[in-house]
N, C-alpha and C positions, 0 to 999 in steps of 0.2 A: 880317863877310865880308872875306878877305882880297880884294886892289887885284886890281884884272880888267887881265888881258893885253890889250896894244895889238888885237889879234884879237879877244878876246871885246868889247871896248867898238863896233869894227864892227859886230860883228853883232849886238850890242842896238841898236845905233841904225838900222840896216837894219831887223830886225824890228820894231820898237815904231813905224815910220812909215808900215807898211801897215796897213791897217784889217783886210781878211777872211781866210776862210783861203785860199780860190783862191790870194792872191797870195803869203800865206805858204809854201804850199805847192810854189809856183811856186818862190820863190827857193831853199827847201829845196832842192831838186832842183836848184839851180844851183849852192849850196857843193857838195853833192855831185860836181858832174861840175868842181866846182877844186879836188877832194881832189888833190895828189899823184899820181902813180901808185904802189903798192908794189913794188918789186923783185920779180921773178917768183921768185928763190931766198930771199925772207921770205915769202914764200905759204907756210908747210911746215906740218905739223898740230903741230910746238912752239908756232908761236904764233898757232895757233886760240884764240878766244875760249870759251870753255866757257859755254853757259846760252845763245848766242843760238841765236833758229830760224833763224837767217840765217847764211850764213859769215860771220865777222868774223878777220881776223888784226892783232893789233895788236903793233908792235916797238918797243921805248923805249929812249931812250938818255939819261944822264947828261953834259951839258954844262955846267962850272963852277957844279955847285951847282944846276942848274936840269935839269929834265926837258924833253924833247923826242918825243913820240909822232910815229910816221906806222900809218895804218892803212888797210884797204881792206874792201868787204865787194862781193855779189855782188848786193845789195840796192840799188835805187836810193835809194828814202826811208831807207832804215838808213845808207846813206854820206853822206846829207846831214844825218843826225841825228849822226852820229859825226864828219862835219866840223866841227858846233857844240862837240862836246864835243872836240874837239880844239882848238879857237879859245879853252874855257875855261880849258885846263890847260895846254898848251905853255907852259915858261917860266916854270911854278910850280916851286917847291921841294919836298922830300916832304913836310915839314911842311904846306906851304900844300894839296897834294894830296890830305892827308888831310881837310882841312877845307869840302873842297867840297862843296856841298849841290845836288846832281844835278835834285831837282825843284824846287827854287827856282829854279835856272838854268833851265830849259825854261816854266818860269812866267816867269820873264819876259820871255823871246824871246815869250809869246803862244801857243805850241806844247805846252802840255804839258796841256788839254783834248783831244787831237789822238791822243794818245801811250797806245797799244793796252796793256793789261799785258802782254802778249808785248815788245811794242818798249821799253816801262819796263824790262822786266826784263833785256831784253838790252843796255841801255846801261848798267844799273847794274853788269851782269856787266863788259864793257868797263872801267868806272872800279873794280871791283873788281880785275880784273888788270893797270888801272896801277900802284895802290896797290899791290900785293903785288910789283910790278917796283919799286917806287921803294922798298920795303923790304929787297927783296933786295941793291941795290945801293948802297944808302945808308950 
């Protein structure tokens, strides 16, 4: 596994020191509402998420060699699941972004028992269209 961003080593240790899902749950819904906000002119159906049931818009940008995502969706449990997955990869390289292993990571936050195949599917959609941005750009 490539080295976990300063952001993802929080949030495992956040997650992995509550015990239930209440309170997992709980805090999910609190990354969420510390996403960012998205610019109301990246809301645009270019960078809708394709596969989620949920709106997702996700926009990435290349900084020295290192990707940077911001993303919003209209889902509270989907912005907090896509705040994790933003804590994973902000700050990887494409190489390292190609190598992320999506239900490992939500396995170990404790979360990914939890994780509807609608909501798998749509965060894998999400990391699919990093990956095709950080190819694009790369």
């Amino acid at each position: 596994m490539s080295h976990l961003p300063v952001d993802a080593v929080a949030a495992l240790q956040a997650f992995q020191a509550v015990g239930n899902w209440e309170q997992r749950a709980r805090m999910l819904m609190q990354w969420g509402e510390r996403l960012p906000v998205l610019a109301e002119q990246d809301k645009i159906e270019a960078n809708l998420v394709q596969g989620c049931e949920s709106l997702v818009w996700l926009v990435g940008r290349l900084q020295d060699g290192h990707w940077q995502f911001a993303a919003s969706s209209d889902a509270r449990m989907i912005r907090g699941l896509v705040a994790l997955l933003l804590a994973r990869v902000n700050g990887l390289s494409a190489a390292e972004l190609q190598a992320v292993d999506l239900p490992d990571w939500f396995n170990q936050l404790g979360l990914s028992r939890q994780l509807s195949p609608s909501r798998s599917n749509g965060l894998n959609a999400v990391l699919q269209r990093m990956r095709a941005l950080s190819c694009m750009q790369s």
